[in-house]
N, C-alpha and C positions, 0 to 999 in steps of 0.2 A: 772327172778326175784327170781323166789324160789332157782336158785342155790346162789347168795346172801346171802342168809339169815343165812346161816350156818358161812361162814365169817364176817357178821355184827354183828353176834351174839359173834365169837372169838372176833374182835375186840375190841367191845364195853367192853366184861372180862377184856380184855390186859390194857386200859386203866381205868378204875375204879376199878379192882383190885390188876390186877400186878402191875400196873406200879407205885401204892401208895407205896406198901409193897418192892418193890424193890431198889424205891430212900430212906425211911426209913431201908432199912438195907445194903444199900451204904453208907450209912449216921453213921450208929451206926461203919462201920468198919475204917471209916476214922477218927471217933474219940474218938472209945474205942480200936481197933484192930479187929482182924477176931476171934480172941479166944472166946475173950468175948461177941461179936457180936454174934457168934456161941451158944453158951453157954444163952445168953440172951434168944432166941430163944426157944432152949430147955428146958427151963426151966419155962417158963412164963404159966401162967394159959391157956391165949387165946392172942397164942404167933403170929399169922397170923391179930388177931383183932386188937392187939395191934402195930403191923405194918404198918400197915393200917390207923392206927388214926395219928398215928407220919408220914405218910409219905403224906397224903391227899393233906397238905397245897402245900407241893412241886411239888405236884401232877398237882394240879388243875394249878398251873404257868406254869408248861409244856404244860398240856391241852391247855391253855389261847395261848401261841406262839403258835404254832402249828395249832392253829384257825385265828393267823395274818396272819400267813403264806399260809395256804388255809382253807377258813373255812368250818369248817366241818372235821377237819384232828385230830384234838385233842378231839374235843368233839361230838363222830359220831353222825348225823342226821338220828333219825331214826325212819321211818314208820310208820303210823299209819293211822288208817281207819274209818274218820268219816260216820256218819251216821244223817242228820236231816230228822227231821219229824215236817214241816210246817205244821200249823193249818190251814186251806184253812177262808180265813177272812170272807170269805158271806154264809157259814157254819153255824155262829151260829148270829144271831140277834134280838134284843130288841125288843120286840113286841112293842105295845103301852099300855098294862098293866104291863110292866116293867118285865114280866118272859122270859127267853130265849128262842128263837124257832131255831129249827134247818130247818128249813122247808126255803127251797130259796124260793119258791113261796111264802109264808106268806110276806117275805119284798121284795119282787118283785110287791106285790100287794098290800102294806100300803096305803092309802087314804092318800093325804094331812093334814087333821087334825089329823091326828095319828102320821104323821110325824111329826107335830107342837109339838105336846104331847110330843113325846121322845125327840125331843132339847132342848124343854123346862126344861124336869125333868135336863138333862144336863147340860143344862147354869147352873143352878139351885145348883147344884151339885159342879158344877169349883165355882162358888160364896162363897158356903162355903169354899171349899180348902182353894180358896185365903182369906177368911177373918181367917184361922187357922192360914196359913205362913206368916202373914203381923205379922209387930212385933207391939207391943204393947205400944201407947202411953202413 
């Protein structure tokens, strides 16, 4: 895989740089000439940025086939390496005085009426929500 990576990395250049800047200045010789195509180049502030903007559009079409064709071939897919970090859900829970406890045994060992308690504050809780999101007659 790491021998890859030096080629997805060319590739990926070829298509989002070269290959804008290249059909933009196909594009300026077909209908200014090579002189002046030449010349345009040379002369311009930020004469590669600028070929680049004018040739994106054409760009990105070529991109677009070439991903009918096989996708993935115009617009390389590339690598990346996620990383989650799940919260473990019985971690952290409501005591019955309403403060968090990180303690599993704490709600491993809640009494029935404590449990009453905290569904209660709950319901309690969704009842206002929903009397917020209901609309107003």
């Amino acid at each position: 895989m790491a021998d890859s990576q030096p080629l997805d990395s060319f590739r990926l250049t070829l298509m989002q740089d070269v290959l804008p800047m290249g059909l933009a200045f196909v594009d300026r010789v077909r209908t200014d000439g090579a002189a002046k195509a030449v010349e345009s180049v040379a002369t311009g502030e930020d004469p590669l940025g600028d070929l680049r903007k004018q040739g994106e559009p054409a760009a990105r079409e070529v991109r677009e086939r070439l991903d009918q064709i096989s996708p993935g071939l115009g617009n390389p897919v590339m690598t990346v390496q996620v990383e989650v970090n799940e919260p473990d859900a019985a971690a952290e829970v409501i005591d019955a005085a309403g403060e968090p406890s990180s303690d599993r045994a704490d709600a491993l060992e809640m009494s029935p009426e404590q449990l009453q308690t905290v569904l209660g504050r709950i319901e309690d809780r969704l009842k206002r929500l929903d009397a917020l999101m209901a609309p107003e007659s």
